[in-house]
C-alpha positions in Angstrom: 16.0 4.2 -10.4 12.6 5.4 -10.7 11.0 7.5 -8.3 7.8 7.1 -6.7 5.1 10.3 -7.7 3.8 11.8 -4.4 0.2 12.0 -4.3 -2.4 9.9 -2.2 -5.9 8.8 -2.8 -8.3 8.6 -0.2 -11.4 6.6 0.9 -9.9 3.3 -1.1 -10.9 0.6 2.0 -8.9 -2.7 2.0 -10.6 -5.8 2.5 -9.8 -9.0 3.1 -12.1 -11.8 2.2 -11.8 -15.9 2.1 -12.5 -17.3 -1.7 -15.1 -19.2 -2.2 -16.3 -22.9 -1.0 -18.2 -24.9 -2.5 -20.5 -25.0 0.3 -19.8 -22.5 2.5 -20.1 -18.9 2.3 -16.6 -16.7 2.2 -15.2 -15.7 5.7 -14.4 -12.3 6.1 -11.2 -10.7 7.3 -10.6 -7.5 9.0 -11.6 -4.3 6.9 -9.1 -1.1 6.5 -10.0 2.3 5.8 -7.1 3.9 4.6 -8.5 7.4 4.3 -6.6 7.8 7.4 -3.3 7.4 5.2 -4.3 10.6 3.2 -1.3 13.1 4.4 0.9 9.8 5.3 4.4 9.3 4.4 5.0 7.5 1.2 7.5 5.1 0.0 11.0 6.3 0.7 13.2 6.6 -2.9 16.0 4.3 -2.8 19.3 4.2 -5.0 20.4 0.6 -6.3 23.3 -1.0 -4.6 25.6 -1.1 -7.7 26.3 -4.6 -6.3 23.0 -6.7 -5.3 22.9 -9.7 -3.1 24.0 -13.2 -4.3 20.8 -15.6 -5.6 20.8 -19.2 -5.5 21.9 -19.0 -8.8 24.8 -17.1 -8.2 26.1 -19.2 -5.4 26.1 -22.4 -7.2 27.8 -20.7 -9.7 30.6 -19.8 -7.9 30.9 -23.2 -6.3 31.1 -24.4 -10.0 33.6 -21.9 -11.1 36.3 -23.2 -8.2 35.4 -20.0 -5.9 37.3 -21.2 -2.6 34.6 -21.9 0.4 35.5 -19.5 2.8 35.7 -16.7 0.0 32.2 -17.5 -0.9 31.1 -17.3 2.5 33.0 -14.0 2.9 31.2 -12.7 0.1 28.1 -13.7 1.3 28.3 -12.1 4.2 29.1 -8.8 2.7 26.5 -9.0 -0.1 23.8 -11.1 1.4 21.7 -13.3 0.1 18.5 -12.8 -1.8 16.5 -16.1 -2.2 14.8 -19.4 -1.0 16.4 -19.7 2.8 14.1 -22.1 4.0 14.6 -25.5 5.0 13.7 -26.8 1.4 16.1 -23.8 -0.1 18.7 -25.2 2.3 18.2 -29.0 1.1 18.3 -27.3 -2.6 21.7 -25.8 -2.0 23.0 -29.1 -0.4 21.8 -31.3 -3.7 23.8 -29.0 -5.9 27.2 -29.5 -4.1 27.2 -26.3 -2.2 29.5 -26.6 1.5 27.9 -26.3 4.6 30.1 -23.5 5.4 28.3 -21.7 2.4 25.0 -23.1 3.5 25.4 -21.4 6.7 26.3 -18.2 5.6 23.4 -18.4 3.3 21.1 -19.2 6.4 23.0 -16.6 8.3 23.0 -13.3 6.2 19.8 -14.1 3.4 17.3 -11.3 3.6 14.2 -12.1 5.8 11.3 -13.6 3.8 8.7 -11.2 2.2 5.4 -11.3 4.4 4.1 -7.7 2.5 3.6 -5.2 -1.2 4.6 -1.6 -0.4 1.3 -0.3 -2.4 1.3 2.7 -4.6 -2.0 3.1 -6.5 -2.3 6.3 -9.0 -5.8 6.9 -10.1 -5.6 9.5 -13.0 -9.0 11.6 -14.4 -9.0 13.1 -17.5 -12.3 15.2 -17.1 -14.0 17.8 -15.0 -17.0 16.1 -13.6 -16.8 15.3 -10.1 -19.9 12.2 -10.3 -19.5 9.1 -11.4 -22.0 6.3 -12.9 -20.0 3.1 -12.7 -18.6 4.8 -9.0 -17.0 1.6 -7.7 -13.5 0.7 -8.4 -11.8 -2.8 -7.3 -8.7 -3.8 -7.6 -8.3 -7.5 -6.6 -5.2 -9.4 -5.2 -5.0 -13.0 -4.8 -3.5 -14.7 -1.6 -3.7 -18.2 -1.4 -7.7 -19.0 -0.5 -7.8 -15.4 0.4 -8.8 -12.1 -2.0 -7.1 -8.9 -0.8 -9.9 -6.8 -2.3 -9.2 -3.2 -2.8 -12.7 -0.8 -3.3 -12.9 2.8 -4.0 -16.0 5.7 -4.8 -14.5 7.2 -7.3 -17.4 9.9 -6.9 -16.3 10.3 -3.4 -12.9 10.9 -5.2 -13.5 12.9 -7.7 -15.5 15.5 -5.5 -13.2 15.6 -2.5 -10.2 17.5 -2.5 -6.9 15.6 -0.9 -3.4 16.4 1.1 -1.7 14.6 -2.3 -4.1 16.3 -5.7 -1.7 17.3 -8.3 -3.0 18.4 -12.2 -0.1 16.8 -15.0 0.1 19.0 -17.7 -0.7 16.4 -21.2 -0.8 19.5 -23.1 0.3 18.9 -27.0 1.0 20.9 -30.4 -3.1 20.2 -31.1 -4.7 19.7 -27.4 -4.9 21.6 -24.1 -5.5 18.6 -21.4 -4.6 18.3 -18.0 -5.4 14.9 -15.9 -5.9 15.2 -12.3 -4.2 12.8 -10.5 -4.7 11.5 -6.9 -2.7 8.2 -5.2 -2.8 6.4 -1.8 0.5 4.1 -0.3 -0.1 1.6 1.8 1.2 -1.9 2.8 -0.8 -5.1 1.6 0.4 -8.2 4.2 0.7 -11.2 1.6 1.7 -14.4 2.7 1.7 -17.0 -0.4 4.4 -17.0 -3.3 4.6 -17.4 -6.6 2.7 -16.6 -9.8 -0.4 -14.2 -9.0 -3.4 -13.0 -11.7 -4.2 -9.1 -10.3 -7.9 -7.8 -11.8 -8.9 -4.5 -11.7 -12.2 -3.5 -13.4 -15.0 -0.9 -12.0 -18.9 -1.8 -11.6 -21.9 -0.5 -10.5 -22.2 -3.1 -7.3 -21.0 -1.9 -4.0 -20.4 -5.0 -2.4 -18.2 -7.3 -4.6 -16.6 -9.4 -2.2 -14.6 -11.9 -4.1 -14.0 -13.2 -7.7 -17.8 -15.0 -7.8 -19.5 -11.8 -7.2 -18.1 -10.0 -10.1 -21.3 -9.6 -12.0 -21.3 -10.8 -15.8 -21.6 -7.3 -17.5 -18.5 -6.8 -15.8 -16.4 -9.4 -16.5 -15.8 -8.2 -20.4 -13.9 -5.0 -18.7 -11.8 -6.9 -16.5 -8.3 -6.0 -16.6 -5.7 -9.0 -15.9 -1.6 -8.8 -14.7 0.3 -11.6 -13.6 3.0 -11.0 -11.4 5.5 -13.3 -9.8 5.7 -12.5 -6.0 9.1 -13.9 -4.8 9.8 -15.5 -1.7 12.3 -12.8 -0.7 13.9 -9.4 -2.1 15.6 -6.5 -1.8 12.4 -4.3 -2.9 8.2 -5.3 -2.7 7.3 -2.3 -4.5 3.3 -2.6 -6.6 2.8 0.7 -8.3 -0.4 0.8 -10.4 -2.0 3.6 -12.6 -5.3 3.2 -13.5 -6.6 6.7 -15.8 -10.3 7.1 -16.1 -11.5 9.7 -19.3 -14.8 11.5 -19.0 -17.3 10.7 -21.8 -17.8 13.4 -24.7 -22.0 13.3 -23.9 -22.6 12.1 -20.5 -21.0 14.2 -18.3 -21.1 11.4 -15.4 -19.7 8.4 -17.1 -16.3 7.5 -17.1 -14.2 5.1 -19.3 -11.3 3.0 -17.8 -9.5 3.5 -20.3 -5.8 1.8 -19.4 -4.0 0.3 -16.5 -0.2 -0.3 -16.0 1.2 -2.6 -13.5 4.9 -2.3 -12.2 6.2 -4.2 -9.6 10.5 -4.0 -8.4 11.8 -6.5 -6.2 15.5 -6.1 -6.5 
């Protein structure tokens, strides 16, 4: 099981915007500054249950393979169920032979739909300077007709000092290099399933409120991870490292120079 790294970045605000129509503007939702989460508790560790809760899969399955009812039930019961629970993941269950006594055991003991990520975001800095040219970091979550837009100063950042600051040691045979590391953990409410397409990229423009602002001279650096956000799980875990490396002449630009997405639901 992996464990989470303990740091936390500040002064990243959360916004949530409406996409875009085609004629009206994009309506706002509420905006969260989660500077106040600098200090906060982050993500408790957890161990994996060496035996996981049942999937759909798993139950039809088991019906298939002569499993008695009642012992399916039993086992639901003491396992759970991970999965589809709704009225259409009811019907499912039904069309592939599965008893009602199963069915309601499902309904019973499945875990409770997923209506949020448990966020951890590490920005890492491989450099001294403390200003940045291209300041404004975004990291942009779909929703449905919503963008859960993430923004950040990185000079704000890189010249502040934080509860959660640590320095990782890189050092090699040939190089002396440390990289400054500073993360935030937070919970992003996210209400449609499915596939999802996550861009982060950094800009110049303050106010980038959805995907249509993203100006063109941007769009080249625009990094792109699809993850599939499941109806319900065991873990909502988004950890993402994005590592920034000072430029060799110009002391106040920096290079996004590689992202790495990891998300754990079970």
């Amino acid at each position: 099981m992996k464990t989470i790294i303990t740091s936390i970045l500040a002064l990243f605000t959360f916004t949530s915007f409406a996409a875009a129509n085609d004629k009206l503007p994009p309506t706002r939702g509420p905006v969260i500054n989660i500077v106040e989460w600098d200090g906060g508790e982050l993500p408790q560790v957890y161990e994996r249950s060496e035996q996981r809760p049942f999937t759909q899969t798993d139950v039809t399955r088991l019906v298939a393979s002569g499993f008695e009812t009642e012992q399916i039930a039993n086992m639901i019961a003491e396992r759970r169920y991970v999965g589809d629970a709704s009225t259409n993941g009811l019907i499912t269950l039904k069309n592939n032979g599965v008893a009602s006594e199963i069915i309601q055991a499902v309904s019973k003991h499945a875990l409770p739909p997923n209506r949020a990520l448990s966020l951890t975001f590490h920005l890492e800095f491989e450099g001294k300077s403390g200003a940045a040219r291209k300041r404004f970091l975004y990291v942009i979550v779909p929703d449905g007709t919503i963008d859960r837009i993430f923004t950040a100063d990185l000079g704000t950042v890189l010249s502040g000092h934080w509860q959660h600051d640590t320095l990782i040691d890189n050092t090699d045979a040939l190089l002396t290099r440390q990289i400054r590391r500073v993360t935030f953990s937070g919970t992003l409410p996210l209400k449609i399933y499915g596939q999802k397409e996550v861009r982060i990229f950094t800009s110049t423009h303050p106010g980038i409120h959805h995907l249509e602002d993203i100006p063109q001279s941007d769009r080249l650096g625009v990094k792109v991870y699809t993850i599939n956000y499941p109806v319900s799980s065991v873990r909502q875990d988004f950890r993402l490292t994005i590592r920034h490396k000072q430029d060799a002449l110009l002391a106040d630009k920096w290079h996004l120079v590689d992202t790495h997405l990891e998300c754990e639901w079970e």
